[in-house]
N, C-alpha and C positions, 0 to 999 in steps of 0.2 A: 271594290278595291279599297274604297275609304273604310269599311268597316273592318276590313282585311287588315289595313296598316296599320288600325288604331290597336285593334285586340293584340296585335304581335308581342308589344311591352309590359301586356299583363301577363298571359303565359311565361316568360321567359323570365322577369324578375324577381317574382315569386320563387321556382328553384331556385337559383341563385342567392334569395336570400335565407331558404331554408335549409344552406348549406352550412355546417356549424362554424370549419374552418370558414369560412368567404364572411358568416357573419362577423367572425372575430377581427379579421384582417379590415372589415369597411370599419370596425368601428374605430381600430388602430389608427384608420385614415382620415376620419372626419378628428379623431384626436392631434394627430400630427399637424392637420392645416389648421388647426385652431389655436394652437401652444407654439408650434413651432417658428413665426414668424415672430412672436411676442418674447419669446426665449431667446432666439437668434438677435433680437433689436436689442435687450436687456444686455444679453451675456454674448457676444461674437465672438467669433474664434475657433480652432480647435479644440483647445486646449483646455481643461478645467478651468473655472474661472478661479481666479485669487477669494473673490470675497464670499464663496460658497466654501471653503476650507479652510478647515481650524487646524492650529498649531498645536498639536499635543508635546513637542517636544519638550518643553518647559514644566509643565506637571510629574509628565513620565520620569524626567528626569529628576525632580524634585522626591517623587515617592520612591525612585529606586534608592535616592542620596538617602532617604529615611527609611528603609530598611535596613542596606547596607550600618546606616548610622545605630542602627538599634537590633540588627539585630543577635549583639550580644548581650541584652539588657532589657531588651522588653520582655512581659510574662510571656506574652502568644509565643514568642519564638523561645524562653528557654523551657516553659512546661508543655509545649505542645509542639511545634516542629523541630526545636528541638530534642525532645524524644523521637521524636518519627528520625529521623536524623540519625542521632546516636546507635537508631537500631537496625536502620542499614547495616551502618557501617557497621557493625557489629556482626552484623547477619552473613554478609556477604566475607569477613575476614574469617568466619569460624568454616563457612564451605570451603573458602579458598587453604586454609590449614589442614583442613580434612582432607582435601585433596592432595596437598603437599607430603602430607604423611603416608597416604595409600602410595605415593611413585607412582613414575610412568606403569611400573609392571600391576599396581594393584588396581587402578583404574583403568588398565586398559583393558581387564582381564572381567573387572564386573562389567564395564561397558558391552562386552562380548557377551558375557554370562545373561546380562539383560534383553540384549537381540537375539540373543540362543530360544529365549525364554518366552519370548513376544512374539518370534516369525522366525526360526528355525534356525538349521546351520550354518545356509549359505549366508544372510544377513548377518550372521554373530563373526563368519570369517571378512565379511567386508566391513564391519564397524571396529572390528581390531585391525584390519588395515589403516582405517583413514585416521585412528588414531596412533598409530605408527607412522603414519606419514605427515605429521603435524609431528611429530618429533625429526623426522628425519630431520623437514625442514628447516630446525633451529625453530619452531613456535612452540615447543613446549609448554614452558610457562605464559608464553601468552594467551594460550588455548587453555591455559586452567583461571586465569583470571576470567576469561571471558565465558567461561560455563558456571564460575564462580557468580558471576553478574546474573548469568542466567538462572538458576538453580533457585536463588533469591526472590526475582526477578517473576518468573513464572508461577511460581508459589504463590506471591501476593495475587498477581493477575488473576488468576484460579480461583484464591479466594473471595477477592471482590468481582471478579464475574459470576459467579456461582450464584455470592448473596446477592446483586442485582437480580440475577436470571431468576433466581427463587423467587423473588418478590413481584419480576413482571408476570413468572408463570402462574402465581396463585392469585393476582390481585388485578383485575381491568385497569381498575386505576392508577395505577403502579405501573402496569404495560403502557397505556398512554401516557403518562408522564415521562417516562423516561425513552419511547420511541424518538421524540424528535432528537434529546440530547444523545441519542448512540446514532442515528442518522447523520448528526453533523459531524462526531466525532467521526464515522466511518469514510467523510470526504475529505477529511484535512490531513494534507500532507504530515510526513514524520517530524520535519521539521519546524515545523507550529507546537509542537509540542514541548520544544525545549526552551523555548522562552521562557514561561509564566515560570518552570521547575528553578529557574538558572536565578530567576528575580526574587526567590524563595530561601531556595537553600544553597546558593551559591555553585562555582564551579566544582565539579566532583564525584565520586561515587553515589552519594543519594542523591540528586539533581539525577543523576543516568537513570537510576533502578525507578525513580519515581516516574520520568517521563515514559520509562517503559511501561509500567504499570496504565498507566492515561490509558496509553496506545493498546496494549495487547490484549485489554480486560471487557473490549466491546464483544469480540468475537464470543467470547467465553458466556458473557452474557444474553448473547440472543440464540444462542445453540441450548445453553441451559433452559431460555421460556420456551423453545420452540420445542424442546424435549418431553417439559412438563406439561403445555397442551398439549403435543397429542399422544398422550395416554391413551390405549383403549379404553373406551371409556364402559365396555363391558364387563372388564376387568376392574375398573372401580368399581364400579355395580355391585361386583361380587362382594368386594370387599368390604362397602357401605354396609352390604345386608349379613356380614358378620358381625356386625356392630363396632369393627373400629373407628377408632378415632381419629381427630385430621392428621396428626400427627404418624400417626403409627397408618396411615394412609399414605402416608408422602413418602416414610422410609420405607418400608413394605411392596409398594406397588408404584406410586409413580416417578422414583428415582430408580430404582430399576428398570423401569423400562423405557428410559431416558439415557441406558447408557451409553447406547449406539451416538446419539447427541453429545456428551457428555464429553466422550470422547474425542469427538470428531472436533466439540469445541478447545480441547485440550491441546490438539495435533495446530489450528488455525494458531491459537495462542503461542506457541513455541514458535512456531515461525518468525507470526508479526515480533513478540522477544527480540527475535534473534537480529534480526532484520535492524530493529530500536536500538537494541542492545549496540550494535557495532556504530549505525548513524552518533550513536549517542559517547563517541571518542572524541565529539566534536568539544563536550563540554568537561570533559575530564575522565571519562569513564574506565579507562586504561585498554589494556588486552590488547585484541586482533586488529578491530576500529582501531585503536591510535595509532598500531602500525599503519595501516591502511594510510591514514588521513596525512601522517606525519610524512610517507614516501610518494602523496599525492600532492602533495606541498611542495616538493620540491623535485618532484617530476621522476621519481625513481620507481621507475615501470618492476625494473625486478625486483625491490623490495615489497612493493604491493604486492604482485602477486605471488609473493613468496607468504606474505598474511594472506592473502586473499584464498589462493587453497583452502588450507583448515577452516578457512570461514565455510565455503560451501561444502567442504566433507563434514564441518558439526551438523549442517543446514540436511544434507541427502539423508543423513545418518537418523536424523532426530523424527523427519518426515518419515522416512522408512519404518522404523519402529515402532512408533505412533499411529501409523497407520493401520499397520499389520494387526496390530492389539486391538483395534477395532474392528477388521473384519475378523475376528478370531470373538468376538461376542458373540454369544446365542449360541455358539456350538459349545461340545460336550464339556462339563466343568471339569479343569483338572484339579490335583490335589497340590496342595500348599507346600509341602512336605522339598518339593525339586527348588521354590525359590528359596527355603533354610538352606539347600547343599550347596545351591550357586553361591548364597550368602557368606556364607562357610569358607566355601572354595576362595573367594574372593579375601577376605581378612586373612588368608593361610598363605595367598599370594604375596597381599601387602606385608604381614608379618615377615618372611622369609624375605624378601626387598630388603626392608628394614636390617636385619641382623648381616645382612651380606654387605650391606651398606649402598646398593645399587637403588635407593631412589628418586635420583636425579637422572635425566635424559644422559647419556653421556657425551660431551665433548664432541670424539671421537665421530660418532653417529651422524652427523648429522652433513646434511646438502647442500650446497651455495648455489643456488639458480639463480641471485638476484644478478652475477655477474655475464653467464651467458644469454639471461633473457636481455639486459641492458646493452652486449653484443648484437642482439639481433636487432632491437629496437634501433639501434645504431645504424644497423646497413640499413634495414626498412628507411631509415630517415634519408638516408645518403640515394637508396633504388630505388624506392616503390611512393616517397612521398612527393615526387614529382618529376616530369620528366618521363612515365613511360611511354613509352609509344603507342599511340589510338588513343587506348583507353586512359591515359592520363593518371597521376599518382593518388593517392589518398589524399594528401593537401590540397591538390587540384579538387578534388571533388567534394571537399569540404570548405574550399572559398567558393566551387562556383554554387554549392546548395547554399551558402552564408550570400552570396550576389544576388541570386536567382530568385530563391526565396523566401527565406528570413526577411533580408531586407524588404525587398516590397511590402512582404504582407507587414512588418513593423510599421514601414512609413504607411499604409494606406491606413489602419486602423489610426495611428498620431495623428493621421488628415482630417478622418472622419472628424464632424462637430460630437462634442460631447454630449449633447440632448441627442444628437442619431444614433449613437453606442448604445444610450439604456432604450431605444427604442426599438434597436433589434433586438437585444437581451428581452426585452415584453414580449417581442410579436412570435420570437422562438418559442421562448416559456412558457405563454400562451394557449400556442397552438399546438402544439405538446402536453399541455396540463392544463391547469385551472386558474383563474383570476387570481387565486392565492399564491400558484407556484410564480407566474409573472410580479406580480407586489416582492415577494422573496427576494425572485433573480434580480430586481430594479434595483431595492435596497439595500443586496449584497454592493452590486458595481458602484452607487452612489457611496456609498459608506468609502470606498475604494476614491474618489475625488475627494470626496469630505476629509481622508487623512494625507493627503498630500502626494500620494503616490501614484501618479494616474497615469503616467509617462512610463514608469519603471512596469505596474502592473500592465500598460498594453504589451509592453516591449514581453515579458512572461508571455501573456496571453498568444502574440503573435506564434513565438516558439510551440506553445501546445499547441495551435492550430495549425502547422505547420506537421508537427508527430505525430498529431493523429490523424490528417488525411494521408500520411506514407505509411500508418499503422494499420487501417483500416483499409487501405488498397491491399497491402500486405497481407494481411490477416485474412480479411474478407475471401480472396482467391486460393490461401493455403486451407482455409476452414475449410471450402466446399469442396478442394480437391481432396481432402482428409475422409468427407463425408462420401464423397462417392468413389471412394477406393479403401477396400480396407487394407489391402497391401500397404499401401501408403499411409494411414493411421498407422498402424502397426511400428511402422519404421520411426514415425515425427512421434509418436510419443513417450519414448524416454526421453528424447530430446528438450520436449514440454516439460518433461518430470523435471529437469535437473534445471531449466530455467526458472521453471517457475518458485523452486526453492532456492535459488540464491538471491542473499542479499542486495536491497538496493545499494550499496556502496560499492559492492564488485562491480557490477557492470560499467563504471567509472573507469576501471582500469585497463582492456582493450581499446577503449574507445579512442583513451591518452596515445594509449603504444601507436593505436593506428592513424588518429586524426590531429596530434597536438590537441593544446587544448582551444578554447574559443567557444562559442554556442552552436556551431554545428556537432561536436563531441556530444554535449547536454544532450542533444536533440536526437543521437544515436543510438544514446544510451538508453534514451528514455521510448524509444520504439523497439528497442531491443528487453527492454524490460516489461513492457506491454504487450508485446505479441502474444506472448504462450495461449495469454486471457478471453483477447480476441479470435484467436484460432480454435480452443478448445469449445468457447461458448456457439459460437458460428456452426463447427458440424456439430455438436451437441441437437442444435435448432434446428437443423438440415435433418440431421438421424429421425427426431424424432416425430415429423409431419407423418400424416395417416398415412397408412400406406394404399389407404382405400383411396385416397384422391389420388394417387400418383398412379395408381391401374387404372381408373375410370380414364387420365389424362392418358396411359397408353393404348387402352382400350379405342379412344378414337384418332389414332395416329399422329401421337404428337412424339418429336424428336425428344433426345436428353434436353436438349439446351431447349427445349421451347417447357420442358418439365420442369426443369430450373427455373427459367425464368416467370414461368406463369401460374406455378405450383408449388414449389418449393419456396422459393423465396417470401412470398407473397405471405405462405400458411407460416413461415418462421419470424414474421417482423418484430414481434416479442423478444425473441431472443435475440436478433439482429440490435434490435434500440439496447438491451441490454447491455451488448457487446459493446456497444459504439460508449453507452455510459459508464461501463468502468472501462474502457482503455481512453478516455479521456480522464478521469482521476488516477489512473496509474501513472499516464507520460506526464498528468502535472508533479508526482508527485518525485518523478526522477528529474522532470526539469529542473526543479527547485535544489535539490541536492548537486545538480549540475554548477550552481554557482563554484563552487569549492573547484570548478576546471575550468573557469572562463565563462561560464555563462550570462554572467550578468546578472541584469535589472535585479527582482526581489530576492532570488538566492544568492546575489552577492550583499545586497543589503543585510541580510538575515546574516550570515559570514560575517561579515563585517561588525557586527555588532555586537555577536558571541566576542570574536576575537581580540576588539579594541575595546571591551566593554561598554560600551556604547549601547545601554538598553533601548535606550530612546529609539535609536535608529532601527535598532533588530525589533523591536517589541512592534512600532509599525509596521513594518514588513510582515511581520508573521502576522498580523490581524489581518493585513491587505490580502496574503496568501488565504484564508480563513476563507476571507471574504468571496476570493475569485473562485475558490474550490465547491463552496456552496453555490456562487450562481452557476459553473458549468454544470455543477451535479444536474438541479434543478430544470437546467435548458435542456438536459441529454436523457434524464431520468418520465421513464411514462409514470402519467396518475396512475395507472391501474398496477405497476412493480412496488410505487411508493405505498399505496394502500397496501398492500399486503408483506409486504418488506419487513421482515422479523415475524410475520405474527403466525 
């Protein structure tokens, strides 16, 4: 018996310690008992301590005063962003005159000629509608401003993702250098982006086009490396042993067969644009965004989405097209000849406009919905926001999700001590990735105490974590109903289609009509923004488990739900942790945009700071967002997706 009891604790701790997770979590634990009573005696409290946080406001605000102060007068700023500057604006007023001059009837007529051209009739008769319906609406001119912005806008993007994408495609070291920095840029909210532009080039058109540029020009770039590796590389082969050259290599063979990428990185880029493009009315940028922001300001549901329309019919319209000319690669080449008559047709359009005099929208034409939808919002406020019977109104169910759970999970993360916050951000990071990814997520969230924001960033944090377990419950259940019904995919994916292309700033505007505003609206918005991502990746990863395992699991009489559960699920965790990592970087990324309806903590900081000029304030905010966006990536993102992520 004694020999019996003694041997039991050899067998048994051995496993257990040759368990990778189990090793990582003991060492977490012999770390925690040894810092944490030493930390806790030092620094007590919840709360960040004071004398671990530095005051930036004072410098920030020092170096904005000395921009602002010079920047009519210093070289850097008039020979050098001052050009970049001047040629915005330049850029974008010569699209916008061009537009002016073709009328509604010249542009609406090439916009058609172009969908004709790209994806056939029915596309060419639906992109003269939607822009016929951005006139009806009275947005005319706003929707030529804001394609003015874009036209610009995407071009440069294009450009400098291209030359990135060139450079990580042909050069390792070039691909590793600039991995991490298109990484981090691909987790940071839109609105981090408008900071540094705003502290640069002031409030306005180039401040917009450039932060668009930041934003739109990752995608373009890693669809461009990811194009240029994989070349057949048989097909270079060939070409090698003709004796070309690298150059007449790259145009010849491996940008052509990169254009299915090329492409596809061209369609991402219009989006993310479009998307920046409108967020970006926050800083001056004019167009559709300023209507947006200007009737979210002041709560006029039917003037937003009286902008709001044209914003997601440029959005369907551009995806559509873009699309379509992508899968229309590699089939049979047609002749050049049909886009001179479109070309043709189109100046024949504008000209005739012109001599008739009709190139303005007219008057007459045009639809006032901002008054009946403002009508309905009205009764909605009066019947359905409180007071119905059972089920209770939309304001009721957006104080009792703001009682229920907002609060708690705000106060209990404010409870937690601040040495226990980075030490679940380690043990998540961790055990999910590698020693490096845990250092990462620690230094994001401390950096986040170190700037004084540590309160507003939980109170953020709480909110996302709050959208993504009703995203993810959400998501998760529609994904797999999706994956195991094609009737039902069938049906849910236009639905995805037309979600997934509109702008984060629309989805602000039902949320207002339905919930007022406050941080359960934010919080609405921003699972209503994240789902498509969630849902589409989910049965994607469902769809594509072997199908050999799923017979062999019917083969010995296992139910659907015991093949889900023990088969499907299990073979998709890949795609699962994916899902779960970007629908936590989407709902941060509408939370944040949420401040502008009540949301609070860092988006109202960031708001605030745009608005009163107050860099100081906004400029920490946005670094603190930075900060939090990189460690959730980091906590939710697998080592094995981040190693191969772009390449």
């Amino acid at each position: 018996m004694a020999t019996v009891t003694a041997s039991a604790p050899r067998t048994l701790l051995p496993g257990f310690v040759k368990t990778r997770a189990a090793r990582k979590l003991l060492v977490l634990a012999v770390i925690t008992a040894v810092l944490a009573p030493l930390v806790n005696s030092r620094w007590p409290g919840a709360g960040w301590p004071g004398a671990l946080t530095v005051d930036l406001s004072k410098p920030l605000t020092s170096a904005s005063n000395w921009i602002i102060d010079n920047r009519d007068s210093h070289p850097l700023f008039l020979y050098f962003f001052g050009y970049i500057s001047n040629g915005v604006v330049l850029s974008v007023r010569a699209v916008y005159l061009v537009l002016l001059a073709a009328g509604w009837p010249g542009v609406t007529v090439a916009a058609a000629l172009v969908a004709w051209r790209s994806a056939g009739v029915r596309l060419a008769l639906g992109t003269a509608a939607a822009f016929l319906a951005c006139g009806l609406l009275g947005m005319w001119v706003a929707t030529m401003q804001t394609l003015a912005l874009m036209v610009v806008a995407v071009l440069a993007s294009v450009l400098v993702g291209a030359l990135l994408g060139l450079g990580a495609g042909l050069s390792d070291r070039v691909d590793r250098a600039l991995r991490p920095v298109l990484d981090t840029m691909q987790v940071l909210p839109a609105f981090a982006y408008l900071l540094p532009v705003v502290l640069v080039f002031g409030i306005g058109v180039p401040a917009a086009v450039l932060a668009t540029v930041v934003y739109a020009a990752p995608p373009m770039a890693r669809l461009t490396a990811l194009g240029l590796r994989g070349a057949d590389k048989e097909v270079l082969e060939a070409v090698d042993s003709l004796g070309a050259t690298a150059r007449q290599r790259l145009l010849t063979a491996r940008i052509p067969l990169a254009r299915k990428e090329l492409l596809l990185g061209l369609n991402q880029t219009i989006m993310m644009a479009l998307s920046m493009a409108v967020i970006a009315s926050v800083i001056g940028a004019g167009g559709l965004g300023d209507r947006v922001y200007q009737a979210l300001a002041s709560v006029d549901v039917g003037a937003a989405l009286a902008a709001g329309i044209p914003i997601v019919l440029l959005a369907v319209v551009l995806d559509r097209v873009t699309s379509a000319a992508g899968d229309r690669i590699g089939q049979e080449q047609r002749s050049a000849r049909p886009w001179a008559y479109a070309a043709l047709a189109a100046v024949a359009v504008a000209l005739a406009a012109r001599l008739a005099g009709r190139l303005d929208w007219p008057t007459g034409w045009t639809v006032n919905i901002a008054e009946p939808v403002n009508r309905a919002v009205d009764w909605m406020t009066a019947h359905l926001y409180s007071g119905v019977p059972v089920v209770g109104g939309t304001a009721d169910w957006a104080g009792r999700f703001t009682t229920w759970v907002l609060d708690p999970v705000r106060s209990g993360l404010q409870w937690l001590p601040w040495w226990s916050v980075l030490l679940i951000v380690a043990a998540l990071a961790w055990l999910i990735g590698t020693w490096r990814t845990a250092l990462t997520a620690v230094l994001a969230m401390a950096a986040i105490g170190v700037l004084g924001v540590w309160k507003p960033s939980l109170d953020t944090l709480s909110q996302v974590l709050a959208a993504v377990a009703v995203t993810l419950v959400v998501g998760f259940a529609t994904g797999i109903a999706a994956a195991r019904s094609d009737r039902f995919e069938r049906l849910l994916r236009p639905v995805l289609d037309v979600f997934q292309t509109m702008p984060q700033f629309v989805y602000l505007i039902p949320v207002v009509a339905l919930f007022g505003v406050g941080r359960a609206p934010a919080v609405a918005a921003a699972i209503v923004y994240a789902l498509p991502a969630v849902v589409r990746i989910t049965a994607q990863g469902l769809r594509q488990v072997d199908p050999a395992a799923l017979e062999s699991a019917r083969s010995l009489g296992a139910t659907s739900g015991q093949q889900l559960r023990q088969v499907q699920l299990p073979l998709a965790r890949p795609a699962l942790l994916l899902a779960v990592n970007q629908g936590v970087v989407l709902v941060l990324a509408v939370v944040i945009i949420g401040g502008l309806v009540g949301g609070g903590a860092l988006g109202y900081n960031v708001v605030f700071g745009l608005a009163q000029g107050d860099l100081a304030t906004g400029l920490v905010a946005g670094i603190a967002i930075v900060c939090l966006g990189l460690m959730l990536d980091r906590v939710t993102q697998p080592t094995e997706r981040r190693a191969t992520k772009g390449a």
